[in-house]
Backbone as CSV, one residue per row, in Angstrom:
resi,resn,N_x,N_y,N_z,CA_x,CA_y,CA_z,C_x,C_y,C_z
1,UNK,-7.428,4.039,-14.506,-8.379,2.937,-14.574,-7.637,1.636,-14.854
2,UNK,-8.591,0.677,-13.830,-7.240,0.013,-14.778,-8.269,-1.622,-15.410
3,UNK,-8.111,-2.299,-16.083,-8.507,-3.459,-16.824,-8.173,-5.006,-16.088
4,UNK,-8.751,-6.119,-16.740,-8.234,-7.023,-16.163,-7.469,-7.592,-17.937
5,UNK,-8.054,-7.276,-19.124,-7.327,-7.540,-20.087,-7.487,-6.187,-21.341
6,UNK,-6.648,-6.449,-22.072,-6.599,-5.356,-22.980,-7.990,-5.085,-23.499
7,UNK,-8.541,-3.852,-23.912,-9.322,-3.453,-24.551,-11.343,-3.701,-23.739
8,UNK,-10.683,-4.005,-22.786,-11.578,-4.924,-21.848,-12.516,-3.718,-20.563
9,UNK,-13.316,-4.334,-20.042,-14.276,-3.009,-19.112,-13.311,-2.589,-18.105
10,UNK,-13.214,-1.476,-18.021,-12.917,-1.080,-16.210,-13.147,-1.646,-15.236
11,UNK,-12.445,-1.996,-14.273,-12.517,-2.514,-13.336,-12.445,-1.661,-12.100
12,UNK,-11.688,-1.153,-11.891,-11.521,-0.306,-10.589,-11.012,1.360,-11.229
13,UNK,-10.993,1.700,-10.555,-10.342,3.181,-10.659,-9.617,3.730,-9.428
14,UNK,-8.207,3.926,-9.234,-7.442,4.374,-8.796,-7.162,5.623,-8.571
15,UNK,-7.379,6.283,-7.073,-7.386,7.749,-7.064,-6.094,8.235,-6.341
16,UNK,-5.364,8.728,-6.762,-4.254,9.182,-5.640,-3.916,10.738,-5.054
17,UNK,-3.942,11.154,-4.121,-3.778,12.702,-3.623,-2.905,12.744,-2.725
18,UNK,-2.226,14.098,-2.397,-1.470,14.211,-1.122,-2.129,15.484,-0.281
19,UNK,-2.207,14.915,0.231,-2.790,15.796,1.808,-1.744,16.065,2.730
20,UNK,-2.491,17.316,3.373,-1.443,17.927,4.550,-0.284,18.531,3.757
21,UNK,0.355,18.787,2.790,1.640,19.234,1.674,1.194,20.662,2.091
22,UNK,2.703,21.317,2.474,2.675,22.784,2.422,2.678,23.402,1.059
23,UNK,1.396,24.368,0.979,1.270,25.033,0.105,2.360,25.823,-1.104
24,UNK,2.574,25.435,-2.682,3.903,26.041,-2.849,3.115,28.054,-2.998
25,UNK,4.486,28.563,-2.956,4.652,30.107,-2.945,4.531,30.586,-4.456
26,UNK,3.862,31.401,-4.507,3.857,31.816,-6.097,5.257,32.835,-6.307
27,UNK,5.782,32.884,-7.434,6.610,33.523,-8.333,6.359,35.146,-7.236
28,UNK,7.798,35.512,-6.772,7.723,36.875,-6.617,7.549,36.771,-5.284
29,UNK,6.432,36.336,-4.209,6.471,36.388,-3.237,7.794,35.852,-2.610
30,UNK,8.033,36.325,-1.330,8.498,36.197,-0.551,8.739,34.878,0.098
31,UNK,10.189,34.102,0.510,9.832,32.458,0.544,9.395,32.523,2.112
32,UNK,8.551,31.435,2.392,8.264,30.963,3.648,9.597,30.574,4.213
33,UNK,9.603,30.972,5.392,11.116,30.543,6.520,10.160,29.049,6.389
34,UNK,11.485,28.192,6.156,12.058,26.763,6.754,11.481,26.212,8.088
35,UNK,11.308,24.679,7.937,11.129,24.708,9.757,12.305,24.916,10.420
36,UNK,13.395,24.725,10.489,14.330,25.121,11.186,14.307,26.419,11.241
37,UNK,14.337,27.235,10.151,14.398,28.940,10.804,13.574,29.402,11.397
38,UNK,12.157,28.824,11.178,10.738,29.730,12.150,11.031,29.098,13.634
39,UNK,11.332,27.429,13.490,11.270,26.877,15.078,10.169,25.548,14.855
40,UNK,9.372,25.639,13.910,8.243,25.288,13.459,8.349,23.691,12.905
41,UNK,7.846,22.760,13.501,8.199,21.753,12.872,7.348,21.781,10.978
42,UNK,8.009,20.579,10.241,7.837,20.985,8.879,6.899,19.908,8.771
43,UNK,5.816,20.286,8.355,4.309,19.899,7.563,4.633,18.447,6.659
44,UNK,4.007,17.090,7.403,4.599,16.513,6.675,3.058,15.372,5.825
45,UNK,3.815,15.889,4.722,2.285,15.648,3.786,2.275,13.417,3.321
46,UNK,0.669,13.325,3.849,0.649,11.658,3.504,-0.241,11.376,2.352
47,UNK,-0.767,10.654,1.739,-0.705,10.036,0.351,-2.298,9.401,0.957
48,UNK,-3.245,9.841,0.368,-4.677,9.137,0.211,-5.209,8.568,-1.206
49,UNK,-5.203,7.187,-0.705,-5.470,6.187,-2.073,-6.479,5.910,-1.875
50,UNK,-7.849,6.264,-2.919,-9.374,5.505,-2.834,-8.996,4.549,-4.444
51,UNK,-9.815,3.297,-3.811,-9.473,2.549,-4.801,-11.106,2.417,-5.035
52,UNK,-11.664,2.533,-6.061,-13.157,2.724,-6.784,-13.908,1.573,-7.649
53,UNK,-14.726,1.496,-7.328,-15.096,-0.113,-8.445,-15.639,0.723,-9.790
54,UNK,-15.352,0.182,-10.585,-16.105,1.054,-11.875,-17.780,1.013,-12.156
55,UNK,-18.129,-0.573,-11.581,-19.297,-0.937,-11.891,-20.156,-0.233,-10.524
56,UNK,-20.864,0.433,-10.675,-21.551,0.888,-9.594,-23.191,0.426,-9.105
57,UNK,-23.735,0.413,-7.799,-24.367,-0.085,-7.140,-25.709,0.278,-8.298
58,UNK,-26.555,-0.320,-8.239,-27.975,0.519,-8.185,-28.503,1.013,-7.774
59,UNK,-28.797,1.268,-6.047,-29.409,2.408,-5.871,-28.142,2.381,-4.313
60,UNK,-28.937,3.788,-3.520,-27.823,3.860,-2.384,-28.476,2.939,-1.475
61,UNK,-29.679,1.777,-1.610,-30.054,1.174,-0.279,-29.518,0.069,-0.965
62,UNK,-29.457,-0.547,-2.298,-27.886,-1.629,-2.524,-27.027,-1.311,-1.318
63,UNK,-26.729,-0.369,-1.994,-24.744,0.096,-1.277,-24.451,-0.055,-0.357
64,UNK,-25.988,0.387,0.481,-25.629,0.634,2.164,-26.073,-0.294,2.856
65,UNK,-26.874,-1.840,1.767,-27.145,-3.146,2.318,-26.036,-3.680,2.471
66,UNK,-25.054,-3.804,1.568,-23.404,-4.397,1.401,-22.475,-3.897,2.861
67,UNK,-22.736,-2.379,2.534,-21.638,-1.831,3.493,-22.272,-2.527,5.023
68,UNK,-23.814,-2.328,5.376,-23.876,-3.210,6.646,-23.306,-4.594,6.578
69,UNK,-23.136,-5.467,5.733,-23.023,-6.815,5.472,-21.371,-6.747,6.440
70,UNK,-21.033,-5.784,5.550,-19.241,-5.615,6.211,-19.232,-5.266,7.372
71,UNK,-19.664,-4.236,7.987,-19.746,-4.182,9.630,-20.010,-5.406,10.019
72,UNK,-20.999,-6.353,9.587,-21.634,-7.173,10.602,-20.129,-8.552,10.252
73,UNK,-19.387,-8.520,9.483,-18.559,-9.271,9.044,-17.123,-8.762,9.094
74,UNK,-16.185,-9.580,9.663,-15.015,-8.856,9.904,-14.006,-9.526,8.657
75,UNK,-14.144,-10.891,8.624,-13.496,-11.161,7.646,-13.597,-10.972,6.131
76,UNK,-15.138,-10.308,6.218,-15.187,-10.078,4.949,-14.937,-8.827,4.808
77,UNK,-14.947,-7.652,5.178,-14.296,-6.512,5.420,-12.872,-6.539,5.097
78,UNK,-12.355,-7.350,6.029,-10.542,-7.409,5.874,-10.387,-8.122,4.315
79,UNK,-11.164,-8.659,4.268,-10.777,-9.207,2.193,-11.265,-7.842,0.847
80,UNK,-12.587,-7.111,1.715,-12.756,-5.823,0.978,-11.410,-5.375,0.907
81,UNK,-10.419,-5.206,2.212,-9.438,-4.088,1.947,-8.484,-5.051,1.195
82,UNK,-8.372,-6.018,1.751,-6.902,-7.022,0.781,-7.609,-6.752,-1.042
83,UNK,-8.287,-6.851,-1.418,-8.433,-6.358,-2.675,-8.282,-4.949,-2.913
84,UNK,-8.680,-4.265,-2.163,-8.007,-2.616,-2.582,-6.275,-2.174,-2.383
85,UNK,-5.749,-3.717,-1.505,-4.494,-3.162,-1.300,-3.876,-3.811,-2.534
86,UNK,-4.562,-5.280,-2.713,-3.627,-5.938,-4.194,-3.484,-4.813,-5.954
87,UNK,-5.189,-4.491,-5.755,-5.477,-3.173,-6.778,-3.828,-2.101,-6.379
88,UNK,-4.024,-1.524,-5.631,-3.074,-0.586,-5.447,-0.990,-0.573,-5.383
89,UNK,-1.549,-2.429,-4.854,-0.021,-2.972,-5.477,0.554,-3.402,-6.720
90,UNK,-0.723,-3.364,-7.811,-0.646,-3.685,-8.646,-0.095,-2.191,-9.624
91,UNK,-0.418,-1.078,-9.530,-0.343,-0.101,-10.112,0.927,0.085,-9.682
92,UNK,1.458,0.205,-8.176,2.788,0.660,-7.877,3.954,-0.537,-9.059
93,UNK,3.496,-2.147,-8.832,4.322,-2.777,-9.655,4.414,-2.081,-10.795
94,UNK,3.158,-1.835,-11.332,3.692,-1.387,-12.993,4.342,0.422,-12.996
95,UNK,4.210,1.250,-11.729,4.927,1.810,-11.963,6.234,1.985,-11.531
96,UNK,6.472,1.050,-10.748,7.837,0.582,-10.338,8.904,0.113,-12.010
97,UNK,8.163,-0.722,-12.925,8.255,-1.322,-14.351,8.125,0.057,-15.234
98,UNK,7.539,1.166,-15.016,7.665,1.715,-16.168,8.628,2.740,-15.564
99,UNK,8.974,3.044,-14.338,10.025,4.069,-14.096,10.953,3.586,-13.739
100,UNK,11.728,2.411,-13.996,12.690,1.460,-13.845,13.075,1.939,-12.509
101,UNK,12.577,2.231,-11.229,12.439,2.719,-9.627,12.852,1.295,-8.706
102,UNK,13.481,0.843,-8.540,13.652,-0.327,-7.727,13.137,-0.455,-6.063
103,UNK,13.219,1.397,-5.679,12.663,1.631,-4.567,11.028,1.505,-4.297
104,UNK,10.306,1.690,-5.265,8.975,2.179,-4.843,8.404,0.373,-4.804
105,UNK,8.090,0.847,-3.472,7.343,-0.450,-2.712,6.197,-1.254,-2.765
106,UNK,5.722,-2.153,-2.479,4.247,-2.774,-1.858,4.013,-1.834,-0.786
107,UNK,2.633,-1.521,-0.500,1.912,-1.455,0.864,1.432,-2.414,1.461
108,UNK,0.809,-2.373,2.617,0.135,-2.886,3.335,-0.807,-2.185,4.215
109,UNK,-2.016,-2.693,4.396,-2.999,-1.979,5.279,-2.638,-1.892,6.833
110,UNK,-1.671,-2.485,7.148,-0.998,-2.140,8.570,-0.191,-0.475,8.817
111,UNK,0.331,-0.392,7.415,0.656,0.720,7.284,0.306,2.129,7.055
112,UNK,-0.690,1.840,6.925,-1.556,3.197,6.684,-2.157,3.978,8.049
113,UNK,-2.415,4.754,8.118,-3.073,5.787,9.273,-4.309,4.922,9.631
114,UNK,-5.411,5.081,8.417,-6.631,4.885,8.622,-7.140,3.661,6.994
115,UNK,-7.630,2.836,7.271,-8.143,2.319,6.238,-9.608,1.989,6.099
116,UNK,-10.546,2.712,5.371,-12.230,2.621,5.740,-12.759,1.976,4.287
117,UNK,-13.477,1.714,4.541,-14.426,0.814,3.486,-15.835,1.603,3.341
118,UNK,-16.218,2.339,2.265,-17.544,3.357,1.856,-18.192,3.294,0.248
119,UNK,-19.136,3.602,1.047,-20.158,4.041,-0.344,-20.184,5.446,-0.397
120,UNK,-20.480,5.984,-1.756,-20.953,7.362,-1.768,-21.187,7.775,-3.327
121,UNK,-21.167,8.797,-3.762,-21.275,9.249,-5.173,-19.932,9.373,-5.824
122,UNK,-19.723,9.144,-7.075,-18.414,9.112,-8.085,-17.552,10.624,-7.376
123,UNK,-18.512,11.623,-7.077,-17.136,12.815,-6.852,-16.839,12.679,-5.341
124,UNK,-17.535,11.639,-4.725,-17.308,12.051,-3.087,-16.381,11.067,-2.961
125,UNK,-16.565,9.601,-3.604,-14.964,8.852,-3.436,-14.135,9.000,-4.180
126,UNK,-14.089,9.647,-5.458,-12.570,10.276,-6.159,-12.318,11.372,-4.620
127,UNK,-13.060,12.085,-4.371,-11.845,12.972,-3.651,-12.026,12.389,-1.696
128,UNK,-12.095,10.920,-1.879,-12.445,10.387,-0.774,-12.784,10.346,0.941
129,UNK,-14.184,10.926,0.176,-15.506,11.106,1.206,-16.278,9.996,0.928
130,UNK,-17.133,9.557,1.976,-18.076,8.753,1.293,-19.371,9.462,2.372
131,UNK,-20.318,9.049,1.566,-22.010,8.954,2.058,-22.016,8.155,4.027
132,UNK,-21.005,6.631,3.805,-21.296,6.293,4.965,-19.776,5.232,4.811
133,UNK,-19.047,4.791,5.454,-18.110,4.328,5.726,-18.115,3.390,6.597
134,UNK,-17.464,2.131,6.660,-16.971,1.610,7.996,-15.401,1.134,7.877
135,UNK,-14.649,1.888,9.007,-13.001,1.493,9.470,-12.765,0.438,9.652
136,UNK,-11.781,-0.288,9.129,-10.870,-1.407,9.592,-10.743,-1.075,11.022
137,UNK,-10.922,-1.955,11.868,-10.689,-2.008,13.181,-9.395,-2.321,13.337
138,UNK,-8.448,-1.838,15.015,-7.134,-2.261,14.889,-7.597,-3.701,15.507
139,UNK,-6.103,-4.213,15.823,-5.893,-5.622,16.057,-6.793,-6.074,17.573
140,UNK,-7.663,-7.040,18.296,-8.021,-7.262,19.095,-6.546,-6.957,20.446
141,UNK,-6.957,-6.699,22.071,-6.326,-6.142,22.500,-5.817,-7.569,22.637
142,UNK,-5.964,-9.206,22.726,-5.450,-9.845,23.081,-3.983,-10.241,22.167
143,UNK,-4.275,-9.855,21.053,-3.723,-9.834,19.333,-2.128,-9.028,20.070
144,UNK,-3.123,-7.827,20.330,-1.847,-6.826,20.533,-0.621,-7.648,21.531
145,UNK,-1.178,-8.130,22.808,-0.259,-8.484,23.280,0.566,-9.156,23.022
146,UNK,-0.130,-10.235,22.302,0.940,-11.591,22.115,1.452,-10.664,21.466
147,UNK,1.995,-10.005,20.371,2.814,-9.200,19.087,3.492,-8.322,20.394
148,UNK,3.083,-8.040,21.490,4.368,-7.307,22.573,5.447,-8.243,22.416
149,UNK,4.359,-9.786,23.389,5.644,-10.417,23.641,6.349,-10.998,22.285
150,UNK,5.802,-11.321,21.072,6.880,-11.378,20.157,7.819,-10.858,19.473
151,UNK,7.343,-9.293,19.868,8.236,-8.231,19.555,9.471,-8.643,20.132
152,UNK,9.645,-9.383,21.560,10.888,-9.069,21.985,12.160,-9.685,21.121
153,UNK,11.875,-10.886,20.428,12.472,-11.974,19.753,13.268,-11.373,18.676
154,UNK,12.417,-10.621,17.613,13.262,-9.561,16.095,13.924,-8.585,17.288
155,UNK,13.387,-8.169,18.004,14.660,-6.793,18.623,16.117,-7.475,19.393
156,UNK,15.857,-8.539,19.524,16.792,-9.244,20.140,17.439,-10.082,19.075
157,UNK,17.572,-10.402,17.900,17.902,-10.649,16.492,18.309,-9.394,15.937
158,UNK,17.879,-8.804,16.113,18.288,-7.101,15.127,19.251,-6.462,16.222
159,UNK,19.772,-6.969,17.406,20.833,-6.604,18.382,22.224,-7.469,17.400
160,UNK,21.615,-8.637,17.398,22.804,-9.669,17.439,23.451,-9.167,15.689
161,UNK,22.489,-9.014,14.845,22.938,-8.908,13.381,23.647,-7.350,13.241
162,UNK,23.142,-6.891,13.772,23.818,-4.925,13.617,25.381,-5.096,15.159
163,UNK,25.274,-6.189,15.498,26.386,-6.448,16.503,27.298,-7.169,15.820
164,UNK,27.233,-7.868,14.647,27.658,-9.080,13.805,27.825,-10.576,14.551
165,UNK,27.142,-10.226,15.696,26.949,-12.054,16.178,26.199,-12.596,15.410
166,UNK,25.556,-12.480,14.180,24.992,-13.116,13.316,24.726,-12.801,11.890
167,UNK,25.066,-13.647,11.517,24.879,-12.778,9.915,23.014,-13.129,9.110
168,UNK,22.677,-12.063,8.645,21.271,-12.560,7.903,21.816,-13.650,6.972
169,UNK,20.725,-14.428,6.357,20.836,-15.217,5.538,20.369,-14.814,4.156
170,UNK,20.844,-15.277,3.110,20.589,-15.071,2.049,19.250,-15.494,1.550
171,UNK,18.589,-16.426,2.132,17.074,-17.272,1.894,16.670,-16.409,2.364
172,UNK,16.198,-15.813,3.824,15.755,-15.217,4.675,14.833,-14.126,3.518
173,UNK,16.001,-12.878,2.802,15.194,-12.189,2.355,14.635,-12.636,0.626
174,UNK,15.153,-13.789,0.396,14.157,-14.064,-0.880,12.835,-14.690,-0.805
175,UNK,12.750,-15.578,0.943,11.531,-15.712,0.959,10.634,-14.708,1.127
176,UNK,11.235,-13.624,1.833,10.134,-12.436,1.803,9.647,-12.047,0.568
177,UNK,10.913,-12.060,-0.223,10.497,-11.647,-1.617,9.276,-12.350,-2.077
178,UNK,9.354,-13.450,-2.355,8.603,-14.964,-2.939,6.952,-14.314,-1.852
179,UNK,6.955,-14.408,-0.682,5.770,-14.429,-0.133,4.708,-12.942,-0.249
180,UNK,5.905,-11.555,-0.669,5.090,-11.108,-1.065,4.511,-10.453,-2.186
181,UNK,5.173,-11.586,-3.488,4.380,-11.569,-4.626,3.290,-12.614,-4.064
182,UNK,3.375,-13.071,-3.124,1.894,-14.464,-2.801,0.779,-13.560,-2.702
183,UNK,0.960,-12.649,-1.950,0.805,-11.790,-1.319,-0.463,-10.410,-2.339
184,UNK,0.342,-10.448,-2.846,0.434,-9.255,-3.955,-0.585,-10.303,-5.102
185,UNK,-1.066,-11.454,-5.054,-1.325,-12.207,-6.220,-0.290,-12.125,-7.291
186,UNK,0.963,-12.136,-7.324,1.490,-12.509,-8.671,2.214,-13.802,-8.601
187,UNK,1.344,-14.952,-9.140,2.102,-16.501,-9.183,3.581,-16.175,-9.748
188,UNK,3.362,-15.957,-11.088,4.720,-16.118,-11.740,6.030,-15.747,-10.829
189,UNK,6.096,-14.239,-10.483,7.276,-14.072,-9.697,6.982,-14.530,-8.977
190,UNK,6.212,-15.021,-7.637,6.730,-15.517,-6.762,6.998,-17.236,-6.641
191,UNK,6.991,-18.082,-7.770,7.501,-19.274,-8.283,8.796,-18.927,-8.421
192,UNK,9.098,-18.135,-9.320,10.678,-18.060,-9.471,11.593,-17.403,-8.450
193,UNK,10.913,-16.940,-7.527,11.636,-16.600,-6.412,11.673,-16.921,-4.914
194,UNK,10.761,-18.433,-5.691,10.572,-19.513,-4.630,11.603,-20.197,-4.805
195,UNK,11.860,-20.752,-6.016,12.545,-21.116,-6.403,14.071,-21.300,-6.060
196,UNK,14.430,-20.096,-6.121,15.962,-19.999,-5.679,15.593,-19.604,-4.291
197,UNK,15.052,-19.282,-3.570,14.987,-19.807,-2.134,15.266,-20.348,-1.644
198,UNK,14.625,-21.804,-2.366,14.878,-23.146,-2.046,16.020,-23.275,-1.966
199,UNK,16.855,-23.333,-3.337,17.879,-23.585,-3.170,18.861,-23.095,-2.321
200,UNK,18.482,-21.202,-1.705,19.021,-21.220,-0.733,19.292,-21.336,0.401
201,UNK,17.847,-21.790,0.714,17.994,-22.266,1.946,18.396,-23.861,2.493
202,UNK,18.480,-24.771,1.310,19.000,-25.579,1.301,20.441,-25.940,1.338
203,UNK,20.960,-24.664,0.734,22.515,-24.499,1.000,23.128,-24.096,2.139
204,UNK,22.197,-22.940,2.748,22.878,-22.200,4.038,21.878,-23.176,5.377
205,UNK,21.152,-23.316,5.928,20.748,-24.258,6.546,21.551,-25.509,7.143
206,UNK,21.422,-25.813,8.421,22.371,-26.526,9.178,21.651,-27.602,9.059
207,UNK,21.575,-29.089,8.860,20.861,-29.871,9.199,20.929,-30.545,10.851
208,UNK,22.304,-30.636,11.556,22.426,-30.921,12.901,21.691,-30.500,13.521
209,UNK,21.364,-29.270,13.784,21.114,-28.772,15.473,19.806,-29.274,15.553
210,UNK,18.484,-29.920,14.525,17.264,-30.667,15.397,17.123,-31.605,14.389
211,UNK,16.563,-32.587,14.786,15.737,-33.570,13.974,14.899,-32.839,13.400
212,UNK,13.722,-32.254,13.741,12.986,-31.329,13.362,13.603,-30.520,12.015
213,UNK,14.049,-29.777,12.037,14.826,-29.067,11.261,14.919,-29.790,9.669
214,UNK,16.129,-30.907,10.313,16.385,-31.961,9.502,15.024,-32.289,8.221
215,UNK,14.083,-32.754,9.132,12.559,-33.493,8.228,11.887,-32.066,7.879
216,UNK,12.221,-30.672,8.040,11.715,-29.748,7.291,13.052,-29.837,6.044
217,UNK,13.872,-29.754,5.518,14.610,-29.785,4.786,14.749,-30.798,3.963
218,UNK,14.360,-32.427,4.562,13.978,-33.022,3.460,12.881,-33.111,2.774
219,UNK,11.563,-32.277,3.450,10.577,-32.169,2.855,10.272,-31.322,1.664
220,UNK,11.717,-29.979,1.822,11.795,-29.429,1.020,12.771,-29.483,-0.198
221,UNK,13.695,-30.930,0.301,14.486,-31.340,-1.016,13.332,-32.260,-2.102
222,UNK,12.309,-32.715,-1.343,11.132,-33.413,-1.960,10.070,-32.324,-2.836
223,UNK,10.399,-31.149,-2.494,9.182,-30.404,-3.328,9.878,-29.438,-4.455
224,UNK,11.210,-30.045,-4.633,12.393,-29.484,-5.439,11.524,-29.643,-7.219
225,UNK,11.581,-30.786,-7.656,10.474,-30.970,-8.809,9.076,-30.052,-8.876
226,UNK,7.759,-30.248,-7.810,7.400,-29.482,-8.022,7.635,-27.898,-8.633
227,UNK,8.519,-27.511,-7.554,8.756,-25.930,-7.789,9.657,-25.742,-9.261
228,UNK,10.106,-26.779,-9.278,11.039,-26.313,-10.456,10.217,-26.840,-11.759
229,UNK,8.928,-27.237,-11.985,8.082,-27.181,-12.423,6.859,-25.890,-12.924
230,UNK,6.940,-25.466,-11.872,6.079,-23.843,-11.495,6.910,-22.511,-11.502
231,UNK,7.836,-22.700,-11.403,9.545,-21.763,-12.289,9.161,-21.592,-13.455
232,UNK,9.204,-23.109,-14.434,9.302,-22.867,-15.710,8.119,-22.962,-16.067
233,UNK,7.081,-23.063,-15.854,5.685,-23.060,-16.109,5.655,-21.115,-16.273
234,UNK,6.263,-20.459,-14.992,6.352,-19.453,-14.949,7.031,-18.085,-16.231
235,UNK,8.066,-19.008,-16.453,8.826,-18.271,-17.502,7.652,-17.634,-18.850
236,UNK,6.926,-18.139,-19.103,5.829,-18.399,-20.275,4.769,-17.709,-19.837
237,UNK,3.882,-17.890,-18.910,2.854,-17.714,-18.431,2.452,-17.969,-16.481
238,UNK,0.893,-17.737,-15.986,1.150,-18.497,-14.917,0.975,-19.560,-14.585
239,UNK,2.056,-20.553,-13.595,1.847,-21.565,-13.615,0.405,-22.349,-12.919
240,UNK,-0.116,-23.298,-13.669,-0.903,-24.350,-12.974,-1.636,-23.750,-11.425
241,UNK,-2.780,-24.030,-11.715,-3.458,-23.779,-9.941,-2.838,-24.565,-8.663
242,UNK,-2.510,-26.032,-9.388,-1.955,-26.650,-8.045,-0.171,-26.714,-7.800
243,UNK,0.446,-25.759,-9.019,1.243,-25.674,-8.951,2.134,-24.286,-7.901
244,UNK,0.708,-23.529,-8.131,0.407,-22.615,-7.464,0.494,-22.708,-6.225
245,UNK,-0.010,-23.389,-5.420,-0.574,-24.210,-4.194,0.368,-24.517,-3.567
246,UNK,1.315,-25.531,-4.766,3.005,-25.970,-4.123,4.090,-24.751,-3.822
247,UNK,3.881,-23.631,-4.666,4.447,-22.362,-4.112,4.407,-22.140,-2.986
248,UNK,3.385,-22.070,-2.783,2.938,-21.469,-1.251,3.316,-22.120,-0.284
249,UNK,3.095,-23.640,-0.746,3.700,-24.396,0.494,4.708,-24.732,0.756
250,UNK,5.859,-24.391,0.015,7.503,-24.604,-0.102,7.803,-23.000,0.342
251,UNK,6.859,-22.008,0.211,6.950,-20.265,1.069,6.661,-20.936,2.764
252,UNK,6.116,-21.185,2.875,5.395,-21.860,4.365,6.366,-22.552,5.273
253,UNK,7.066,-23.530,4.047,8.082,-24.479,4.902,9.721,-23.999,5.157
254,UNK,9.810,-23.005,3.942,11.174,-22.563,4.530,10.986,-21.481,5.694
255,UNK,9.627,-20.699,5.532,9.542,-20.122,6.991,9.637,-20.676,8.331
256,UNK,8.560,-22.096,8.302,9.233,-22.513,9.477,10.827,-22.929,9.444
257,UNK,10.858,-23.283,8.634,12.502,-23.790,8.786,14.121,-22.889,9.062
258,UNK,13.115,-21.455,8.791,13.615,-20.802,9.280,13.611,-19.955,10.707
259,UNK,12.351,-20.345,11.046,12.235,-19.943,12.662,12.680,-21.009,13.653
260,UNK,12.899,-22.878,13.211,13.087,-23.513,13.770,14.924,-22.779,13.941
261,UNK,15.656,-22.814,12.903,16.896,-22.417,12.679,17.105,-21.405,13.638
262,UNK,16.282,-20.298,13.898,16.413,-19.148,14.885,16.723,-19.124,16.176
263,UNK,15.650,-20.283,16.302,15.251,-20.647,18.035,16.875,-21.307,18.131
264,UNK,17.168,-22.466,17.269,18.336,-23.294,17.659,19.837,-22.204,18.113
265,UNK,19.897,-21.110,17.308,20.644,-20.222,17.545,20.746,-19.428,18.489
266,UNK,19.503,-18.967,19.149,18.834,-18.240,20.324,19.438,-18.923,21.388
């Protein structure tokens, strides 16, 4: 379960299971042949997360007024799930923090098999069934394409860097970092790891190859105060709402400034 402050109501409830996991063998029996020895490929078990509100509906024609609301609404649907994915990134952070694990990740709802949005009774979404459901839809087919043709651009970057015609940059992956505590809702880290972003991308960054380029880099030697404002605002607590704001938009500008940088290289 988890709280929004100490000693405070439930908020959500967090269910986690693994499905599809080959059954273990009891003591004494005989072991199951391997997939390699039967021929058999090996059973490969995935991870079902229902994330639960604590406060529950009043009756099931509430529930199932809401859940139509979401069919008939796409964006509000896709913010249903961005709150079940922040809920669920939030638990991995703290157990990333309490098992000192550096590996265990963020998700994302791109990543998952299936992601549905339901009503039902307390035992049918702990072991997640619901009464009535509606799926995240995939991406529109026009969506899909453009993401073909931009696919070609990272595979043709991920030639040149595993070839060493290019080296990654050191900004590159702290803005990822920085954008997805944005991401994740956590101001604090991602101020301070805006932060040195900045600075690195201010260091490794060419100013020659565009004008363009150029006036993204001084825009971001100009938002140097801000951020280093919302750093140390950070150290303490989280910083300021509009300090907040300037995060995001110094995450925003070294991205472009880093795709302008790409193209010039391309």
């Amino acid at each position: 379960m988890t709280r929004a402050e100490d000693s405070g109501e439930p908020e959500r409830i967090v269910v986690l299971d693994t499905v599809g996991a080959r059954p273990r063998t009891r003591r004494g029996k005989r072991r199951a042949p391997r997939a390699g020895e039967s021929g058999e490929p090996e059973l490969v078990p995935s991870v079902r997360v229902t994330v639960i509100r604590a406060d529950p509906f009043q009756s099931r024609d509430e529930a199932e007024e809401w859940l139509e609301g979401l069919r008939r609404d796409r964006p509000a649907l896709e913010e249903e799930v961005s709150a079940g994915t922040r809920e669920l990134n939030a638990l991995l952070r703290a157990h990333r923090a309490a098992a000192a694990d550096a590996y265990v990740r963020d998700v994302v709802p791109a990543g998952a098999t299936v992601v549905r949005v339901g009503q039902g009774t307390g035992d049918q979404v702990a072991d997640g069934r619901f009464d009535s459901a509606a799926e995240l839809p995939p991406p529109s087919p026009r969506s899909r394409v453009r993401r073909r043709a931009d696919a070609l651009a990272p595979d043709e970057r991920l030639a040149a860097l595993l070839g060493r015609r290019e080296e990654a940059l050191v900004c590159e992956e702290l803005v990822l970092r920085a954008q997805s505590d944005l991401d994740a809702g956590r101001p604090r880290e991602a101020a301070l790891q805006a932060r040195i972003a900045l600075e690195a991308a201010l260091a490794e960054l060419d100013r020659s190859p565009s004008e363009r380029l150029a006036d993204d880099l001084r825009a971001l030697e100009e938002s140097r105060d801000a951020l280093g404002r919302a750093a140390n605002e950070a150290l303490g607590a989280e910083p300021a709402v509009e300090l907040q704001e300037a995060v995001a938009e110094v995450v925003e500008r070294i991205e472009t400034a880093l795709r302008r940088h790409r193209l010039h290289r391309g």
